[in-house]
Each structure stands twice: as structure tokens, then as C-alpha cells.
N, C-alpha and C positions, 0 to 999 in steps of 0.2 A: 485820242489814244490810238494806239497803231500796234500791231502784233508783228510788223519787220523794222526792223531798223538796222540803218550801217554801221557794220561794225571796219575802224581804220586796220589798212594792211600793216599797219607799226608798232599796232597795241600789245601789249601782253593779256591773253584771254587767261582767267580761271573760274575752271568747273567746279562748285562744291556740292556733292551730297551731302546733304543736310542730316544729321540723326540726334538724340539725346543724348548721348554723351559724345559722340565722336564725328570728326567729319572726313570725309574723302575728298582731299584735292587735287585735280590734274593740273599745272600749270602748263601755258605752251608760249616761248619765249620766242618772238620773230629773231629767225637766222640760226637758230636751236633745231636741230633734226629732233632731238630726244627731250621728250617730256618731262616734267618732272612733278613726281607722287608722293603726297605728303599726310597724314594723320594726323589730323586738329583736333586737339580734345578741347569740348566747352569750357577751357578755364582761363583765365585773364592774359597766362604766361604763353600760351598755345595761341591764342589770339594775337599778341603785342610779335612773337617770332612768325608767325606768318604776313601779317603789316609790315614788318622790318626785311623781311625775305622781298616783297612787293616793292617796298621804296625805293630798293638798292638797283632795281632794274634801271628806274630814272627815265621810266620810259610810260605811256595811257595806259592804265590797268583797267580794264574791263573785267567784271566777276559777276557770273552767273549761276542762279542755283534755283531750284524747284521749293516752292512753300510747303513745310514741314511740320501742321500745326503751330505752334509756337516757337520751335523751337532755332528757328531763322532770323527771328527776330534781332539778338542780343548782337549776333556775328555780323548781321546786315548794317544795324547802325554803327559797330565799331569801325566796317570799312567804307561807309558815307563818310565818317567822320575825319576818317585817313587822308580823303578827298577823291577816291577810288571812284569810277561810274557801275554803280549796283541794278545789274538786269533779273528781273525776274522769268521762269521758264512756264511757261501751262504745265501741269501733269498728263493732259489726256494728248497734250503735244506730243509729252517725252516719251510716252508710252505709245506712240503710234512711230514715232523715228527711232525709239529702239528694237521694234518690231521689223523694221523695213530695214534696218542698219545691221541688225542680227540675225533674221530671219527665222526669229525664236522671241517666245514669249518670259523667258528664262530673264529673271532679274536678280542682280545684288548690285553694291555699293561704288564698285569701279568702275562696272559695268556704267550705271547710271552716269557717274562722272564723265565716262567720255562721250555718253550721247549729249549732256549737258554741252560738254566742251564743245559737239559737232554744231549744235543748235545754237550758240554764239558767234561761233564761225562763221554762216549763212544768215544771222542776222535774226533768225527765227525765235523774237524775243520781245517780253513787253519793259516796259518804264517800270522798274519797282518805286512803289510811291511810298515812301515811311511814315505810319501815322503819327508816331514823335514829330518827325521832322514839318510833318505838315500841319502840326497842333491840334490833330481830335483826336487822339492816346485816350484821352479824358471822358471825350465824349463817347468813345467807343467801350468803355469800362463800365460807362454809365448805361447803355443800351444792351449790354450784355447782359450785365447784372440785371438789369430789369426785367430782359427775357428769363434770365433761370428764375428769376423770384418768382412769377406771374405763372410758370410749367410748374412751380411744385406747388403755390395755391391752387391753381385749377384740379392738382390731382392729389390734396387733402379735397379738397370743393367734394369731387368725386367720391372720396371713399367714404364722405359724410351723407351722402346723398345714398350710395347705393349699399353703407353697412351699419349706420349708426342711427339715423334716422329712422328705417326701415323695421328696426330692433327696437329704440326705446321712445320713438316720437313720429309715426308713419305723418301724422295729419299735419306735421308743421311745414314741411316741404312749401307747402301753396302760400304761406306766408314771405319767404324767400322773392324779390324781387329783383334783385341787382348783385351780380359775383363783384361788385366794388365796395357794396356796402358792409359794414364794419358791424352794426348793431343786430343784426339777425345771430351773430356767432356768440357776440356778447351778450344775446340775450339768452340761446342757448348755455353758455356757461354758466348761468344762474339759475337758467330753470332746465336741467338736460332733460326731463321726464315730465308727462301728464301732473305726475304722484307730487314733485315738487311744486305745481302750480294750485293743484288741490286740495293740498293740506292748509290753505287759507283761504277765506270765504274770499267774493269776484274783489268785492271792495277791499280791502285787503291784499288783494293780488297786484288790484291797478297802481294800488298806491307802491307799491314795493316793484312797481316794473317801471314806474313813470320814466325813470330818467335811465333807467337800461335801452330802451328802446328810441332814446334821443329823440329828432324834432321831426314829428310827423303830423297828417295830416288827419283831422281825425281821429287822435293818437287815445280818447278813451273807448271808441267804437274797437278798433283794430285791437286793443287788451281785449274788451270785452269778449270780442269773438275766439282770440286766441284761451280764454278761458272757455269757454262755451264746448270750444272743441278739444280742449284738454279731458273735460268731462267725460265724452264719449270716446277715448282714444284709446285704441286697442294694441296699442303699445306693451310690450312686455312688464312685468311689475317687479322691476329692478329696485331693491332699498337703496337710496339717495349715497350711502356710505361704502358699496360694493366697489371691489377693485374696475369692475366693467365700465363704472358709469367712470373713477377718474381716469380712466383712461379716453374716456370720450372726451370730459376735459380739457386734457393735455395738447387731443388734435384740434379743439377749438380754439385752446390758445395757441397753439403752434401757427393756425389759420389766421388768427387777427395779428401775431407778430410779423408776417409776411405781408401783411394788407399793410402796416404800418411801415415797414422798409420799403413797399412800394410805394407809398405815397410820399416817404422819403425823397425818395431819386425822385420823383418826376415836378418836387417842387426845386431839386438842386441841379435837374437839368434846365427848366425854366428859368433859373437865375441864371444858369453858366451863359444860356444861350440867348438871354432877354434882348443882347445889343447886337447879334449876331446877324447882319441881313438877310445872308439866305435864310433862316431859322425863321423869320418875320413875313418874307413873302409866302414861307412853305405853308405857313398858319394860314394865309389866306385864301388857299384853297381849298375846295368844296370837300370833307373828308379825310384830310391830310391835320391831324389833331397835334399835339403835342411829342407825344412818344412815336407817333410816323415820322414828326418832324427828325424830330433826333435820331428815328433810325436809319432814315436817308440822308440824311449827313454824315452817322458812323459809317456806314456801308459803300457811300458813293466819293468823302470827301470831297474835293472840290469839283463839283459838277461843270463850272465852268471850262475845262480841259479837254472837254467832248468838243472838238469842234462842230458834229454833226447830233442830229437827235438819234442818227440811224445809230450811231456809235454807243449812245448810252442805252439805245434798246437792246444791244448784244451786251454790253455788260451787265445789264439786269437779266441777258438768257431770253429776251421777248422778241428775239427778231425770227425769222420764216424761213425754216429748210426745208428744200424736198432734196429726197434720195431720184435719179432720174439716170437712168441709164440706157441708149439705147431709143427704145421706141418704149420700153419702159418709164415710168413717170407715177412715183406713189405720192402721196397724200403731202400736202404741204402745211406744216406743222411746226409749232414753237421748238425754237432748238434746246430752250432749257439749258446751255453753256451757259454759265453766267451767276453771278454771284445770285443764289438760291434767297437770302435774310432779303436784301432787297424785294427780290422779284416780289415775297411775300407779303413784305408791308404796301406794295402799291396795290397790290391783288386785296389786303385788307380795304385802304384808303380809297378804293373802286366800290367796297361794296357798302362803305358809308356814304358814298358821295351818291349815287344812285337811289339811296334811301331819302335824299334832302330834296327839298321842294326849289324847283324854276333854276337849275342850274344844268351847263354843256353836259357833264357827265348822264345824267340823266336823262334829259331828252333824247341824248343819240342810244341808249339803253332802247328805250321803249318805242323809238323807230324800229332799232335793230330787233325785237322780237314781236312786233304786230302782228305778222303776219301767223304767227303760231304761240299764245302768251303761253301756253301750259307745258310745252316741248321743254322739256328738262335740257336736249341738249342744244338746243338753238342758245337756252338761258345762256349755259357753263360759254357757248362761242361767243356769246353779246358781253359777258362780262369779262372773260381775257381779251378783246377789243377796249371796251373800258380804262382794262388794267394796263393795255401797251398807247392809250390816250393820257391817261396820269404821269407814265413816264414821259412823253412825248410834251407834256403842258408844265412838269415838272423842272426839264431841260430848258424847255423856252422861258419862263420865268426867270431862272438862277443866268441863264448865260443873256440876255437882252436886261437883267437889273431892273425890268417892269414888273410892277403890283400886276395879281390878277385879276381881272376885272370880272363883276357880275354876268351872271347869263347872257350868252346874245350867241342865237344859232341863226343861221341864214342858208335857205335850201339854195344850193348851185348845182350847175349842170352836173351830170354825170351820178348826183346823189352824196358826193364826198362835202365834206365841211371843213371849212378853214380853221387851224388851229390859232391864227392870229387873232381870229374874233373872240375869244378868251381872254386876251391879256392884253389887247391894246384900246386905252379906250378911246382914241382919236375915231375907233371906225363902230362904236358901240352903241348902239341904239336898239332901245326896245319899244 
């Protein structure tokens, strides 16, 4: 992936400002002194007259434009489809060349159009990749949706923790084990209060919880006790029939219907992605689970396109800027450019793989903070090293088509370790 690329002196370049309902086009037709500016509104007829404006040139049409939420999408693919070459623009680009270009911070819609148009001109432009076109549409639908469903159960989780619990059931919190598990909400919705567990003697209770609380271990011990401390529980004394308690209800079921559509998608990403290669190797690494899987294939697409690993560290934002001017020289640090969803699930699949026993992630963790275990920030720098080794063992897997192989570290000069010892097992020995 490359951030210049040449653009032909014969082409027709077009700029589009991107908006929700309207777009700004600058066209610049080679041998044409005078531009020409046009107003696309998002509808089929506005799109088909600007395609047919493009054809008639009969000449390479180049069309470049700045990502606009979603709303780039529709237009992008109707002029792939034309057979148009569709360049995407950075925004922290456009907005630093239309600073140097206008010598003002002052932005609208034309404006933008012709820094668009200048930054095609000079090439200053990356490969738009279409996820239609490249076939994870689906897969990226599915890892979206996963994320919002998982942000609004964690924040019922929360308000059942820090307002409903606290109110009509302080003691049962300690019972809670797992934000995955299904049966702690379900058992709260049959018992929300002490009062409803009390009103039947223990025997009585277990027998009417047995199969609330599905297959557990131990599972007459664990009633027992959950009765034991119903008994003493200083929970408010709310009648079972009060509007308060169904209202606590409604967010337990609201909490197990989202547990249930999560569990949905990640048995329908499993299936989409079961014959998927990269999907198969990505599983095979220390940390990298199911829903990492998938979110590194929505996020990155075809990883293979990276020729270099340096490449896909900057599009995940992991690569190393310093600011240096002069005899000045500050702190060299993550540049954070780069797609954010990414960066995060490897920063996730870092601090699982870290937690798992006799694998690379790991051992170079715990080299990396010997010297100081309790130094909070030495941890935070051992573990964004980690997080830019998952990307870096990520790349090498998907682009070399090798399984990754079991643990096998080997100290070499200088202190550094080879990333091939990972994944190749011709050189693997424990």
C-alpha cells in the first residue's frame, strides 16, 4: 500500500466533496484551461448524468475524494463500476494541503474540491479499496454489529451493577462470574430480590432455581448459598409487583436479548468464515480468538497487499514518529495515523496472548519488564511492543500462507528475536 501514486498527464482528474445529500465536483479535462463545477445530488439520475458527463471524454478518468462516513460509499461503487480508477484522499492530508494551499484554516465544500483536485494532480493519494468489491461487505457488517451489541450490553452490565443491584440485591454481585454468561440475568429475572427467594423455604428454592441457573458445578452448594445470603440481605424491601422491580426486568431482559444476538453473529461469523484461510491461520495464534479474527479481516481486508510489515504497522497507526527539529529531538512515539478498530483488537489479542502459558508473545512480555515487574509504565511500553509484534506475526502469517507455529524463542545477538521463529517450523525446536 503506498500513499503516492502516478497520476497520467492525459487523464481526466475529478474532485468530489463528499456530503449527505449533495456533492461538489471539480472536473479538470487535459487541454481545457477552465474547470468544470458540478452539484451531484445522492440520487441515481445525478449519478447516471455525471458517469455519462465522464464517458464522453473517452479519455482515463481518475476520481478522487476524501471518506465521508458512509456516505462515499454508494458513489464510489457506481464509478468502479463505470470502470473509472477510484482514489481515496487522507483527511489529516487534505486538511494540511489546504492549509499550506490557502494559508487559512477556513473550509467549505469547493474549497475542499480543489485541494482534492491539487492532491490528485501530485499523486498525493492512496488505492480506494471497496469492501463490496473485495467481498467482506458481510464480514464487516458482522463485526460492526457485534461491536455495538457488546457497547450496549456492557453498559446495561453497568447500570445493573452500579443501580439495580445496589438497590434491591447488593449481595448477589459476588455471584456474577462471566459478562458472557446468560444464566446470572436469567436467574435475576426470576428472583430480582432477597424477598422473592424467601418467600420459599431453601428446598423449595433449589428446586425452583435448578434449571434457571443451568449446568453448573456444584450447582446445589452455589443455590444453597445464594439462599443463605438472600437471608441476610439488606437490600431494599421492594413488593415483587412494584413498577421498580419491572422495570429492573425489562433491563435483564433487554441484557439477555443482546447476549443472545451476540452469540448469534459470532456463531454466523464462524460459519461465513469456517473455509476462509486467513480466518484459519488467524485462529492459530496465541490470543487472536474468533471475533479478533473477524475484526482483522473487516478492518485490514486483504492483508496480503502489504508488501512490507512496516506497511501494515502504519495502517494499524503502530509505526514510530518523532517530532525532530534542529538540534531538537522529542520523544519517539506511536503515531496513532491509522485505522484506530484495528490498532485495538491487536492491543486486545496482546493482552490475551500474554496471559497464555509457553508462547513468543509472552516470553518477550516478561523479558521486557524484569527488570522493573511493578512499573506501571514500563508494563503499558512492554505491551504496545506486544501489540506492534501481533501485527508484525499477523502480516507474516497471512502474506508467507504458513501456520503459526508453537513457542520457540532464541536469544540472539544484540537482544532482538526473530520474528520467523514463530511461524516457520523448518527452524522450530524446543
Amino acid at each position: 500500500m503506498t500513499n503516492k501514486q502516478t497520476t497520467p498527464a492525459d487523464a481526466v482528474l475529478v474532485a468530489i466533496d463528499v456530503a449527505k445529500a449533495r456533492n461538489e465536483v471539480l472536473i479538470e479535462i487535459p487541454g481545457r484551461q477552465r474547470r468544470r463545477k458540478l452539484t451531484i445530488r445522492n440520487a441515481r439520475e445525478d449519478h447516471d448524468r455525471l458517469i455519462a458527463l465522464l464517458l464522453d471524454t473517452g479519455k482515463t478518468v481518475i476520481c478522487g475524494f476524501e471518506a465521508t462516513g458512509n456516505y462515499h460509499r454508494p458513489i464510489a461503487w457506481r464509478l468502479i463500476q463505470a470502470g473509472f480508477e477510484v482514489r481515496l484522499v487522507s483527511s489529516m492530508a487534505a486538511a494540511r494541503t489546504r492549509e499550506a494551499l490557502h494559508n487559512s484554516w477556513d473550509k467549505n465544500d469547493p474549497k475542499d474540491a480543489q485541494v482534492i483536485l491539487h492532491m490528485l494532480r501530485i499523486g498525493a493519494t492512496q488505492h480506494y479499496h471497496d469492501p463490496l468489491l473485495a467481498g467482506i461487505n458481510d464480514v464487516q457488517e458482522l463485526s460492526k454489529t457485534h461491536e455495538a451489541i457488546s457497547r450496549s450490553k456492557t453498559e446495561i452490565l453497568h447500570r445493573i451493577q452500579s443501580h439495580y443491584l445496589p438497590l434491591y440485591f447488593p449481595e448477589a454481585e459476588r455471584f456474577r462470574q462471566s459478562s458472557r454468561s446468560d444464566w446470572f440475568f436469567a436467574f435475576l429475572e426470576v428472583f430480582p430480590t432477597p424477598a422473592s427467594i424467601t418467600v420459599m423455604d431453601e428446598a423449595a428454592f433449589i428446586e425452583a432455581a435448578w434449571h434457571v441457573v443451568g449446568r453448573k458445578v456444584s450447582k446445589a452448594r452455589l443455590l444453597a448459598d445464594i439462599y443463605q445470603t438472600a437471608r441476610t440481605s439488606i437490600g431494599l424491601p421492594i413488593p415483587l409487583n412494584a413498577p421498580a422491580i419491572t422495570m429492573f426486568r425489562m433491563v435483564l431482559a433487554e441484557a439477555r436479548s443482546l447476549i443472545r444476538q451476540r452469540d448469534t453473529i459470532e456463531k454466523m461469523a464462524d460459519t461465513m468464515l469456517a473455509h476462509s484461510p486467513d480466518y484459519q491461520q488467524l485462529r492459530k495464534i496465541p490470543g487472536i480468538g474468533p471475533i479478533n479474527a473477524l475484526s482483522i479481516i473487516a478492518e485490514a481486508g486483504d492483508i496480503s497487499r502489504f508488501g512490507h510489515h512496516r506497511q501494515f504497522l502504519k495502517f494499524c497507526g503502530l509505526d514510530l514518529s518523532t517530532h525532530q527539529s534542529g538540534v531538537f529531538r522529542g520523544r519517539t512515539k506511536l503515531s496513532k495515523y491509522g485505522n484506530a478498530r484495528l490498532r485495538r483488537t491487536l492491543w486486545l489479542a496482546a493482552q490475551v496472548a500474554i496471559r497464555q502459558k509457553e508462547n513468543s508473545f509472552r516470553d518477550k512480555f516478561e523479558r521486557y519488564i524484569a527488570r522493573d515487574r511493578d512499573n506501571p509504565d514500563l508494563r503499558r511500553k512492554a505491551l504496545t511492543a506486544i501489540t506492534a509484534k501481533m501485527a508484525r506475526v499477523v502480516h507474516a502469517v497471512i502474506k508467507s500462507g504458513a501456520d503459526y507455529r508453537p513457542f520457540f524463542e532464541g536469544t540472539v545477538p544484540g537482544g532482538r528475536t526473530p520474528l520467523c521463529g514463530a511461524i516457520r517450523a523448518q527452524s522450530a525446536t524446543l
